[in-house]
C-alpha positions in Angstrom: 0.4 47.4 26.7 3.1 49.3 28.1 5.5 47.1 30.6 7.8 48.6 33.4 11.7 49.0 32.4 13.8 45.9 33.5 10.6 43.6 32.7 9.7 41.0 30.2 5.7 40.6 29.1 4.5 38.0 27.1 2.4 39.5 24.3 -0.2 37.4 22.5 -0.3 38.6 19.0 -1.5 37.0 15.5 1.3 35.4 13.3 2.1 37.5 10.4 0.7 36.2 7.3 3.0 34.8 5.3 1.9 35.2 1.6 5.2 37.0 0.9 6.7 34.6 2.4 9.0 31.9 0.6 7.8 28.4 2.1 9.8 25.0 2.6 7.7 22.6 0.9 7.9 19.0 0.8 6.4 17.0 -1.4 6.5 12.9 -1.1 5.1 10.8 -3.7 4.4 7.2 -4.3 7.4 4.8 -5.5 5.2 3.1 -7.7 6.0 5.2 -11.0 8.7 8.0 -11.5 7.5 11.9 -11.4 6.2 11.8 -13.8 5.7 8.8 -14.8 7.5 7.3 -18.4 4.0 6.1 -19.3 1.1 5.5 -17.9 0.5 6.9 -14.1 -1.7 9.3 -12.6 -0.6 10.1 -9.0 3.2 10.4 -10.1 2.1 13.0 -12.8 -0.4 15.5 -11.0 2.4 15.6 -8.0 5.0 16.6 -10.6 3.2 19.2 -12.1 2.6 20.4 -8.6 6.2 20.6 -8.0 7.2 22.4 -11.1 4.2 24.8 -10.6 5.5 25.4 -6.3 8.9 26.2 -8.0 7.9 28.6 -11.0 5.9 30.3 -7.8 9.1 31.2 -6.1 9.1 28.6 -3.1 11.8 26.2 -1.9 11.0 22.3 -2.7 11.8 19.0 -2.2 10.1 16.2 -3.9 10.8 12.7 -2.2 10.4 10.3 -5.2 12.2 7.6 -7.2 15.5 8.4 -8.3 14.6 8.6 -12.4 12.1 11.6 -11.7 12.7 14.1 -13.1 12.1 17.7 -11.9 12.6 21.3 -10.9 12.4 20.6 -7.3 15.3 19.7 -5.6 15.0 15.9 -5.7 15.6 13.1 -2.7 15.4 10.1 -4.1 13.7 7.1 -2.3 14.9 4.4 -4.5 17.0 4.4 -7.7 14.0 3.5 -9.9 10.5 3.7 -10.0 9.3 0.3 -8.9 6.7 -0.3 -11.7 9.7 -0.6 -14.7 12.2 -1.9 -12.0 13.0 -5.4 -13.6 14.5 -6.9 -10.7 12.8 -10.1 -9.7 12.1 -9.7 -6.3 11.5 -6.6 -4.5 9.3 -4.8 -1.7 7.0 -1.8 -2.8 6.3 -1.7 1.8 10.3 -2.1 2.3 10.6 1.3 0.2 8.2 3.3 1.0 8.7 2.8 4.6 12.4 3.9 4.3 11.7 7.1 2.7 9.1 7.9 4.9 11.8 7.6 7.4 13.7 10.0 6.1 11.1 12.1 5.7 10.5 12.2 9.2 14.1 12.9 9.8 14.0 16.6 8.0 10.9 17.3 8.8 12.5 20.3 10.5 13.9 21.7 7.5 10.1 22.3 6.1 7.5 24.4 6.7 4.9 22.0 5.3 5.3 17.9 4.4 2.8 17.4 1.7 2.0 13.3 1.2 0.8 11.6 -1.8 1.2 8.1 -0.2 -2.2 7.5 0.5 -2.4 6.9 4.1 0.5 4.9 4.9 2.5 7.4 6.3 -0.3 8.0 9.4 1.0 6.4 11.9 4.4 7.9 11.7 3.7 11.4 11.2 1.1 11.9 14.1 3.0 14.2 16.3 3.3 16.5 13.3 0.2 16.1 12.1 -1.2 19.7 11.5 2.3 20.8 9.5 1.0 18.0 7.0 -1.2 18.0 4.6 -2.5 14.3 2.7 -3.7 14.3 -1.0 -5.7 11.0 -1.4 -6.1 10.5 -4.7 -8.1 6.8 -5.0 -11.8 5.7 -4.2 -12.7 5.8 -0.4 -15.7 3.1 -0.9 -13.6 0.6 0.5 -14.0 -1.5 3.6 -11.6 -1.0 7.4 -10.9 2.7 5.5 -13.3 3.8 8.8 -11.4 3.1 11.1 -8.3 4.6 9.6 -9.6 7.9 9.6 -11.4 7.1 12.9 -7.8 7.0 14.7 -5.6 9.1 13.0 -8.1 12.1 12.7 -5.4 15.2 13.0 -4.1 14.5 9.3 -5.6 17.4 7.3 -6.8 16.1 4.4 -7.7 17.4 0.5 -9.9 15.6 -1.9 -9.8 15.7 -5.5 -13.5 16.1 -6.1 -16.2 16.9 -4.0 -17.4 13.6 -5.0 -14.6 11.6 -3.7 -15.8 12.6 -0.2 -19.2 11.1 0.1 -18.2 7.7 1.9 -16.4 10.4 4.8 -18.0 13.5 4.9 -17.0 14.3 8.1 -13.7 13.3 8.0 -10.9 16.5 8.6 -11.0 17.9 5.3 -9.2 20.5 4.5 -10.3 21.2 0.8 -10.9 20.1 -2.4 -8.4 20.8 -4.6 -8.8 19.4 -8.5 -5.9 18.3 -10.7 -4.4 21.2 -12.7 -1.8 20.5 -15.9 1.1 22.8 -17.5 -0.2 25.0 -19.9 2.8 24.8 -22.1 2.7 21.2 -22.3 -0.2 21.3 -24.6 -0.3 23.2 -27.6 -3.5 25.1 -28.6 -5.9 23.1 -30.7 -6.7 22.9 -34.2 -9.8 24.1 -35.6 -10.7 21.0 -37.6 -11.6 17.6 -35.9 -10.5 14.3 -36.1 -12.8 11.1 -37.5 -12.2 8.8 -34.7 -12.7 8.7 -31.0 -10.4 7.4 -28.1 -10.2 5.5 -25.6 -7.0 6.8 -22.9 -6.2 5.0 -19.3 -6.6 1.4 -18.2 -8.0 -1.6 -19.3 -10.3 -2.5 -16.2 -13.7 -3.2 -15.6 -14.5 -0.2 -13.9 -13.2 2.1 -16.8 -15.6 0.1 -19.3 -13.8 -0.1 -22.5 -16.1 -2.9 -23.9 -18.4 0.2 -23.5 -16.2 2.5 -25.7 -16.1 -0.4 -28.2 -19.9 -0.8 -28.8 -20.3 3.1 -28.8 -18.0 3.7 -31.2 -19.4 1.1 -33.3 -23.0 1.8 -32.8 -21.9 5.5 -34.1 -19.9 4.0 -36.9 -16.7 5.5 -36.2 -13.1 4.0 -35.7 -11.8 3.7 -31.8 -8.3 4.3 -30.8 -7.6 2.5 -27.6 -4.5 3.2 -25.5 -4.3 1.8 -22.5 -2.3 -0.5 -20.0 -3.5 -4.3 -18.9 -2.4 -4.7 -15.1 -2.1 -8.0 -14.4 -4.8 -8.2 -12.0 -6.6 -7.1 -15.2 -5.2 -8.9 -17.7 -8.5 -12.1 -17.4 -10.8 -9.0 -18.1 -8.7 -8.0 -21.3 -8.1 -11.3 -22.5 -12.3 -12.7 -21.7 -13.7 -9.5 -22.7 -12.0 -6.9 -24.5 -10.0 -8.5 -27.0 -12.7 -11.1 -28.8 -14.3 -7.2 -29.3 -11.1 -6.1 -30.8 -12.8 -7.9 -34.1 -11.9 -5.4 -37.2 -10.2 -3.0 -38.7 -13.0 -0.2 -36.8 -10.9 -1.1 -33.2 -7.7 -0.2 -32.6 -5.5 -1.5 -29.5 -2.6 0.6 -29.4 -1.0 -0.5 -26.1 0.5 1.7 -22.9 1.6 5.1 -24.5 4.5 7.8 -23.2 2.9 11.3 -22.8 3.7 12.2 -26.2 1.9 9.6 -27.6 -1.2 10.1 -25.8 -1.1 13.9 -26.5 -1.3 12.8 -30.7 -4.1 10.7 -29.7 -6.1 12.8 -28.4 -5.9 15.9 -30.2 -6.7 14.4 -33.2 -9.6 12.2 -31.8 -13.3 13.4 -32.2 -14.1 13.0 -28.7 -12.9 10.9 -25.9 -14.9 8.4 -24.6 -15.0 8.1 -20.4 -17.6 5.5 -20.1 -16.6 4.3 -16.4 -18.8 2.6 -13.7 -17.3 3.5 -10.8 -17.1 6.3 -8.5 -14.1 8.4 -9.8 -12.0 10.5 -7.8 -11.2 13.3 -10.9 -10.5 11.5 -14.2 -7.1 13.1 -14.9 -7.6 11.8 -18.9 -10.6 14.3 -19.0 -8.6 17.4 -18.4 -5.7 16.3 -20.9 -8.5 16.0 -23.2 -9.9 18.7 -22.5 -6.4 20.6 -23.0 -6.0 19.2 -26.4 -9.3 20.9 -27.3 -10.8 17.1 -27.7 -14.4 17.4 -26.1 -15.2 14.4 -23.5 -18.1 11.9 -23.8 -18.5 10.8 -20.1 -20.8 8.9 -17.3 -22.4 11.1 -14.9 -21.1 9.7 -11.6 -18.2 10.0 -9.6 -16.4 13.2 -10.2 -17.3 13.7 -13.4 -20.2 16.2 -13.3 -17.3 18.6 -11.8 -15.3 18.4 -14.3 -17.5 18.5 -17.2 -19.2 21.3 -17.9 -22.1 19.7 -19.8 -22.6 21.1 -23.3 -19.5 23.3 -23.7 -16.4 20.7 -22.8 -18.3 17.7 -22.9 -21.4 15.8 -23.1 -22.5 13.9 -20.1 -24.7 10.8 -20.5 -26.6 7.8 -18.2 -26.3 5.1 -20.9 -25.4 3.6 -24.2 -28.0 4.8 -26.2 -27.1 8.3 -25.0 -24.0 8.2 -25.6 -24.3 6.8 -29.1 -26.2 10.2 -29.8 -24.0 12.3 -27.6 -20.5 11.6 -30.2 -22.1 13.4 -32.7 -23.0 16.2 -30.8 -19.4 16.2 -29.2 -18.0 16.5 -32.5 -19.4 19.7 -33.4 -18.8 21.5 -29.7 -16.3 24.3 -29.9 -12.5 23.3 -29.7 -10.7 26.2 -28.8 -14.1 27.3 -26.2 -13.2 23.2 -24.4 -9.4 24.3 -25.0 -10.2 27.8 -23.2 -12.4 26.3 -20.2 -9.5 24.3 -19.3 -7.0 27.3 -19.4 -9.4 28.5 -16.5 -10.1 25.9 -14.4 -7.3 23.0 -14.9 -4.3 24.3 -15.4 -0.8 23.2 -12.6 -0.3 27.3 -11.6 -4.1 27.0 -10.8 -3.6 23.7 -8.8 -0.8 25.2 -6.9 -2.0 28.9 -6.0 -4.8 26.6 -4.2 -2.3 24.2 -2.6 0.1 27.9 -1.5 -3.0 29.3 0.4 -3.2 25.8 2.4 0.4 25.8 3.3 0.2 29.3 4.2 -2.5 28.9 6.6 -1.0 25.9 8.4 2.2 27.9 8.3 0.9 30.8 10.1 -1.4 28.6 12.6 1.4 26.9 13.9 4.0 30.0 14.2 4.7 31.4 17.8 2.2 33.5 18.9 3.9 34.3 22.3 6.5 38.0 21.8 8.6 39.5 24.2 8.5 43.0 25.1 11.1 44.6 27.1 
């Protein structure tokens, strides 16, 4: 289009991409545990290998967290420390979540994306912004009034886990699904030999079935490592159910474990037993496993069949009986081919290059479109 001199037209044109492009991220995670988390925690760990990864890619980021994380990203803390180890008596998990998500709101100018971990209680203050944001949920969406959450604030872009996860909402505004990635570096490449017991990594809760792990292991005659925290909403379930099973020297009960800890456990375990009954967003344990070279002996259900690829990383199995039959085959399944399926598929870079191409896209939708040409 050619204008006349002395005149100003208005040119519609397509945003440059921005792929070469360094993007303002923001990342705001739960208060719950520190990033990542001193010992147990899931959430808190995936979103600090996310920022690490952002920030080994060459982009600018800020990770709203507790004030003992500890991280690459240029860190704004949301309370001194992570409320789970915070020993004072009384304080309000709601109080502090809601003042960083405050602040967040106040700098939202300074980033080209806000990227929330918080589940979904930042909705109803972020709902003018709502396409510059993207929302990881990382629980079980099987829950009751969740409907009409996602029924009113339906601008949120949002990102599974797992395909899975999405079943209770398929038509709610996703975005993608994005599975958990780890750093490579943080897990050294396995051994060829394997180990003569199996583990048992995560929580002690119903749905995680460790009373399952414990007649498995048993029924296949082999010693069981348990690590593993007792919430106290738990704690009945331990106490009536797990522990009278914790009967000999064949169970072990080895407590919470720091990241260290759990990385021993596993790599010299003979598989790792994921014998849950419930629909599981991703299974974070299974991919650590599966980076320690450690094969996985899991339910099929929830997100499990997308993680484990049945018969080279794992063995995936309906019941008991199965499973008792599955360890041994486990055993004997390659270490360094489960080690190199992860390298592909799991690792933090991996997670983030599919995070980047999100960001980018919601970058570029919501640059100006309008040039002047004189």
């Amino acid at each position: 289009m050619h204008a006349a001199p002395g005149h100003i037209v208005a040119v519609e044109r397509r945003a440059r991409p921005r792929s070469s492009h360094r993007l303002r991220i923001a990342l705001v995670a739960p208060l719950y545990e520190s990033v990542p988390p001193k010992l147990y925690g899931g959430t808190e760990r995936v979103v600090a290998y996310l920022a690490d990864a952002l920030v080994d890619l060459g982009h600018d980021v800020t990770l709203f967290a507790s004030g003992d994380s500890v991280t690459r990203a240029r860190l704004v803390p949301g309370r001194e420390r992570a409320l789970r180890l915070d020993d004072t008596p009384l304080k309000s998990d709601l109080a502090s979540h809601m003042a960083m998500l405050h602040d967040v709101r106040s700098r939202q100018r300074d980033f080209d994306v806000v990227h929330f971990h918080t589940d979904i209680l930042h909705f109803p203050m972020f709902e003018a912004t709502a396409e510059r944001t993207f929302t990881t949920l990382h629980g079980r969406l099987d829950m009751a009034d969740l409907a009409g959450v996602f029924g009113r604030w339906d601008r949120y872009p949002l990102v599974s886990i797992s395909d899975d996860q999405r079943k209770p909402f398929p038509d709610a505004n996703w975005a993608a699904t994005v599975h958990h990635g780890l750093p490579l570096p943080l897990f050294p490449p396995p051994g060829r030999s394997r180990g003569e017991y199996l583990a048992f990594v995560g929580r002690i809760a119903p749905e995680k079935r460790p009373d399952r792990a414990i007649r498995i292991a048993k029924r296949a005659g082999l010693p069981l490592k348990i690590a593993a925290k007792v919430d106290p909403v738990d704690a009945r379930y331990f106490r009536e159910v797990v522990a009278p099973m914790i009967d000999g020297p064949g169970v072990e009960y080895v407590g919470e474990v720091d990241e260290r800890g759990k990385r021993e456990l596993m790599q010299g375990a003979a598989a790792l037993l994921f014998p849950i009954d419930w629909p599981e967003p991703f299974g974070l344990v299974m991919i650590e496993s599966m980076a320690c070279g450690t094969p996985v002996v899991a339910w099929r259900c929830g997100s499990v069949p997308e993680v484990i690829d049945d018969g080279v990383t794992g063995i995936l199995v309906d019941d008991e009986d199965t499973a008792v039959d599955a360890v041994g085959r486990a055993a004997h399944l390659d270490r360094a081919r489960v080690r190199a399926t992860f390298e592909r598929r799991f690792t933090s870079r991996t997670m983030a290059q599919r995070y980047v191409a999100l960001y980018e896209a919601a970058a570029e939708a919501s640059a100006p479109r309008l040039e002047t040409v004189r």
